[in-house]
PyMOL commands that place a pseudoatom at each C-alpha (Angstrom):
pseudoatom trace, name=CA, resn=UNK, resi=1, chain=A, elem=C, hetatm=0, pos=[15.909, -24.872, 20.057]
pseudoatom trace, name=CA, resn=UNK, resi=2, chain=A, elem=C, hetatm=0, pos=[15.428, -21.723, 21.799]
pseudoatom trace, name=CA, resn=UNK, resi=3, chain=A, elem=C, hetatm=0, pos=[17.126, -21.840, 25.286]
pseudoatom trace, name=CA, resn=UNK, resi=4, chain=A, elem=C, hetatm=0, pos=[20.275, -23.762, 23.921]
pseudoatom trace, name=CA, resn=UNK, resi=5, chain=A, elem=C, hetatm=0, pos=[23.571, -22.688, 24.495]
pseudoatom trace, name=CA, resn=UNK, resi=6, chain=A, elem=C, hetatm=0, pos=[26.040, -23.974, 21.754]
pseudoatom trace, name=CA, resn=UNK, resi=7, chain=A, elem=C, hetatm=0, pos=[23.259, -24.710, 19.544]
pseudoatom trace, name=CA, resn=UNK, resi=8, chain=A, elem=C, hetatm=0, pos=[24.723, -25.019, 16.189]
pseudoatom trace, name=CA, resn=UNK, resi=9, chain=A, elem=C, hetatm=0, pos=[22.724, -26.055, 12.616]
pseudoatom trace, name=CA, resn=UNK, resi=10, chain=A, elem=C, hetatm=0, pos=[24.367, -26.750, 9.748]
pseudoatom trace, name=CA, resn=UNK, resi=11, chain=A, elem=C, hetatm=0, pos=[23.374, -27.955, 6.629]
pseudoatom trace, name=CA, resn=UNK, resi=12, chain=A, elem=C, hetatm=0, pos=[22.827, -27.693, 2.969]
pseudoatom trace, name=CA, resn=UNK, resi=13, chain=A, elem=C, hetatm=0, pos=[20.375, -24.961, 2.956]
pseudoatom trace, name=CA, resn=UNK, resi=14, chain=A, elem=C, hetatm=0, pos=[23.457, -22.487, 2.407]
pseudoatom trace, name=CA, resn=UNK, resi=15, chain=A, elem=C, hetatm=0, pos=[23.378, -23.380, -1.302]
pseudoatom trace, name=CA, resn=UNK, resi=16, chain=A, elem=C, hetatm=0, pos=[21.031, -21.416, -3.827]
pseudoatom trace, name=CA, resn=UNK, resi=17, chain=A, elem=C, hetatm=0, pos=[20.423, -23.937, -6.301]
pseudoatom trace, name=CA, resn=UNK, resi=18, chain=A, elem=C, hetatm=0, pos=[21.584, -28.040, -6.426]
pseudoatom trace, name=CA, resn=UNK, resi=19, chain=A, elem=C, hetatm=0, pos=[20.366, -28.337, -9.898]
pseudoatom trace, name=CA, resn=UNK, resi=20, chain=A, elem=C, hetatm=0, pos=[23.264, -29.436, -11.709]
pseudoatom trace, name=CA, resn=UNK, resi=21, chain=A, elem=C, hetatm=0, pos=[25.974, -30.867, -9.363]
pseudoatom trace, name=CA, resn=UNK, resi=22, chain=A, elem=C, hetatm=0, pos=[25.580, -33.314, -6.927]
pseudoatom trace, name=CA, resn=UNK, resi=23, chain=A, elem=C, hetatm=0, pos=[26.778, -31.205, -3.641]
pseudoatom trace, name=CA, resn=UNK, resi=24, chain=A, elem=C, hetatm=0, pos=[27.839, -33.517, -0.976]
pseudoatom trace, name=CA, resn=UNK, resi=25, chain=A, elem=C, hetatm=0, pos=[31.436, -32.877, -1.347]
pseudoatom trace, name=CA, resn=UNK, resi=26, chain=A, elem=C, hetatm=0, pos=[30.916, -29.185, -0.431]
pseudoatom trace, name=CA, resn=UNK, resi=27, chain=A, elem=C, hetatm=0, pos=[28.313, -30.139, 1.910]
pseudoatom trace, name=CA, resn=UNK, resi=28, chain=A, elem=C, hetatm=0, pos=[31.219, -31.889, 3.891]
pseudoatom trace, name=CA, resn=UNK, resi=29, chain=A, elem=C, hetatm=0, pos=[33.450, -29.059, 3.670]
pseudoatom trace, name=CA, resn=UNK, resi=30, chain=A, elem=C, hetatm=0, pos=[31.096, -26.331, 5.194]
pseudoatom trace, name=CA, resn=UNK, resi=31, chain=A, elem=C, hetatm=0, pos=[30.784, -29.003, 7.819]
pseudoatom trace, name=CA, resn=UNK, resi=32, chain=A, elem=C, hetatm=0, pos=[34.443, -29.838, 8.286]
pseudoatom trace, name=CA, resn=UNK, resi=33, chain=A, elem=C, hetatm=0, pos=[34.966, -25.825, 8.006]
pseudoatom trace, name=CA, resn=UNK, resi=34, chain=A, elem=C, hetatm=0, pos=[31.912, -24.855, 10.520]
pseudoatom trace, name=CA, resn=UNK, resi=35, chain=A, elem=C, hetatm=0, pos=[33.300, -27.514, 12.809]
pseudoatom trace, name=CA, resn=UNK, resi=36, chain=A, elem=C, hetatm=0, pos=[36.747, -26.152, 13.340]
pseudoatom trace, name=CA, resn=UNK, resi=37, chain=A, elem=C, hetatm=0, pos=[35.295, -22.401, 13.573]
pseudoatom trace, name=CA, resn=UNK, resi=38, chain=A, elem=C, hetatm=0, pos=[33.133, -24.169, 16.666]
pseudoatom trace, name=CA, resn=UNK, resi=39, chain=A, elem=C, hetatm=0, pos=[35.969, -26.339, 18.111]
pseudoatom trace, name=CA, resn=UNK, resi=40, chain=A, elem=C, hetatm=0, pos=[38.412, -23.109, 17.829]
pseudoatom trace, name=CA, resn=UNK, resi=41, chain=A, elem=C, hetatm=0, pos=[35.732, -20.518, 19.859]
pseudoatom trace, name=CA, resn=UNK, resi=42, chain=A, elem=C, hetatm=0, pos=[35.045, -22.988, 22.505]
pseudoatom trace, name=CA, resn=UNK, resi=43, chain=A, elem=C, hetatm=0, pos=[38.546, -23.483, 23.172]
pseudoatom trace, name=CA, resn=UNK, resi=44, chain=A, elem=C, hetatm=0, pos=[39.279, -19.786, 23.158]
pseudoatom trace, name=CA, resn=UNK, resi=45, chain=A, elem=C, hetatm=0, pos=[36.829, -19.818, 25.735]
pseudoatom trace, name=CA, resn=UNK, resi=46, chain=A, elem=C, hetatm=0, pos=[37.841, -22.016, 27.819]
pseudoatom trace, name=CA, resn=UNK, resi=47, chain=A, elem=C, hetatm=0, pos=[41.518, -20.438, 27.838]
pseudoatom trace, name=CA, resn=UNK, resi=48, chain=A, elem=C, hetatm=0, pos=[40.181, -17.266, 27.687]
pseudoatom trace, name=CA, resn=UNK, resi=49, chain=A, elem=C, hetatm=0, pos=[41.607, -15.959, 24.560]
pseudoatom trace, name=CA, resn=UNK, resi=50, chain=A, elem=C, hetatm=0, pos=[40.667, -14.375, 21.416]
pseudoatom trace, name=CA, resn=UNK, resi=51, chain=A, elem=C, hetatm=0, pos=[39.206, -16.705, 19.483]
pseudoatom trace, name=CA, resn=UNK, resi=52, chain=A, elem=C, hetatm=0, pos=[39.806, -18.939, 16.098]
pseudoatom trace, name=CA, resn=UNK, resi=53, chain=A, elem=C, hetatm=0, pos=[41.585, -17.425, 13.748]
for i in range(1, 53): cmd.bond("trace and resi %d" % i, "trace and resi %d" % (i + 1))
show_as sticks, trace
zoom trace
């Protein structure tokens, strides 16, 4: 991975433990949520503005 621009890795690893709820609904919201964040810089980027925000 080293070399790559716009490299991005999400996943489940953000949560300490998964023990006693199933966590695919918040799973898809960090995704949804890291997504946008994404989307919104590389726009700014290519307009040349702030950023997401």
């Amino acid at each position: 991975m080293w070399g790559h621009e716009n490299l991005h890795v999400v996943d489940g690893s953000l949560h300490v433990t998964n023990g006693g709820v199933n966590p695919v609904l918040t799973i898809l919201a960090l995704a949804y949520r890291v997504s946008r964040h994404v989307a919104g810089r590389m726009s700014a980027e290519e307009t040349g503005t702030s950023g997401p925000p």
